[in-house]
N, C-alpha and C positions, 0 to 999 in steps of 0.2 A: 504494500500500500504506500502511493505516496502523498506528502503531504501537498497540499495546496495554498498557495497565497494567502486563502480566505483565514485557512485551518492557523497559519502562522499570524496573521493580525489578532485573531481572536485569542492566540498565546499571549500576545503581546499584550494587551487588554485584559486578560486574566491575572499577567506577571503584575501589571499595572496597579490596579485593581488590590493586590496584595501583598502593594506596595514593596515590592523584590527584585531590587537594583541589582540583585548579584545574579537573576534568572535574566534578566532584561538585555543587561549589557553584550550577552554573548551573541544577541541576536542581529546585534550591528554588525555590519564590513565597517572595517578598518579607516575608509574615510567618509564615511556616514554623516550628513546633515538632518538639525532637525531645526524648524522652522516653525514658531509660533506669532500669531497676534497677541496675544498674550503676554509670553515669556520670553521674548525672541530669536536670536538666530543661532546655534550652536552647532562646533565642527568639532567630530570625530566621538568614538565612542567617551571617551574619559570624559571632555565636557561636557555632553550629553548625560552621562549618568551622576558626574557631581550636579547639574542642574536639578536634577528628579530627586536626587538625595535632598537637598536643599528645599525642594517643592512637598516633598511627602513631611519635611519634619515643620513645614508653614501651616497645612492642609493635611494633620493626622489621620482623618477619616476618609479623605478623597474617595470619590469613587465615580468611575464611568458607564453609565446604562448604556448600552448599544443592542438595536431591537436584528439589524439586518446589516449583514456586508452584503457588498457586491463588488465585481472586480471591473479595471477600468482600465485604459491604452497606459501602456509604457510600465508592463508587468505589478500595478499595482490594484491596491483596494481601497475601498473607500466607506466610509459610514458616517450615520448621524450618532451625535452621542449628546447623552443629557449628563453634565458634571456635578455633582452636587458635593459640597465641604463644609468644613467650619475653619475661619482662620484661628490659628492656635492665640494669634497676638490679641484679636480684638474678640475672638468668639460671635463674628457676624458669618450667618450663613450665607452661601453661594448654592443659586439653582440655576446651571447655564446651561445652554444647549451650543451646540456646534458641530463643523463637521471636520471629519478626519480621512487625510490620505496615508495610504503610506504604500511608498513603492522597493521593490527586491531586486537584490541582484539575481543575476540565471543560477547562483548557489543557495539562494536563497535567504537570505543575509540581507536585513531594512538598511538600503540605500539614502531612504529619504523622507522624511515625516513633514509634512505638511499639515498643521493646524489652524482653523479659523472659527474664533470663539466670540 
């Protein structure tokens, strides 16, 4: 069985989800972008995952709903996601919705995260 694009976002989103930098990061190639409105731009896995580390310990509780992927031109997937948190600083909740790409190398390995929240 192999896996498929969809099968590996929905790890990612899982890893996410429970809040597990050390599951996440292997999923990067080695010069991996990830791109938010939000948080903004980050190159390679290590700044990429000090980010998430930094986001998970702002946003304890994070967590991403995502109802459906589907896959999209230039090897990747894509979905809506509703985020919901509490910031640890001020304890005001966050219910956002947004959508997420994220595209693979031909090994499989997230090339590229594009978020728009």
């Amino acid at each position: 069985m192999t896996t498929s694009n969809i099968d590996r976002a929905q790890a990612y989103v899982e890893y996410s989800n429970a809040h597990d930098v050390a599951r996440i990061l292997p999923l990067f190639a080695e010069n991996a972008v990830y791109t938010s409105s939000r948080v903004g731009d980050y190159n390679g896995p290590q700044a990429i995952g000090d980010m998430m580390a930094g986001f998970f310990a702002g946003f304890p509780d994070v967590h991403w709903a995502v109802d459906k992927y589907w896959p999209i031109a230039g090897n990747g997937v894509e979905f809506n996601f509703v985020m919901t948190a509490t910031a640890a600083a001020t304890r005001n909740s966050i219910n956002r919705p947004g959508i997420e790409r994220i595209f693979f190398t031909n090994d499989g390995l997230i090339s590229r995260i594009e978020v728009e929240a």
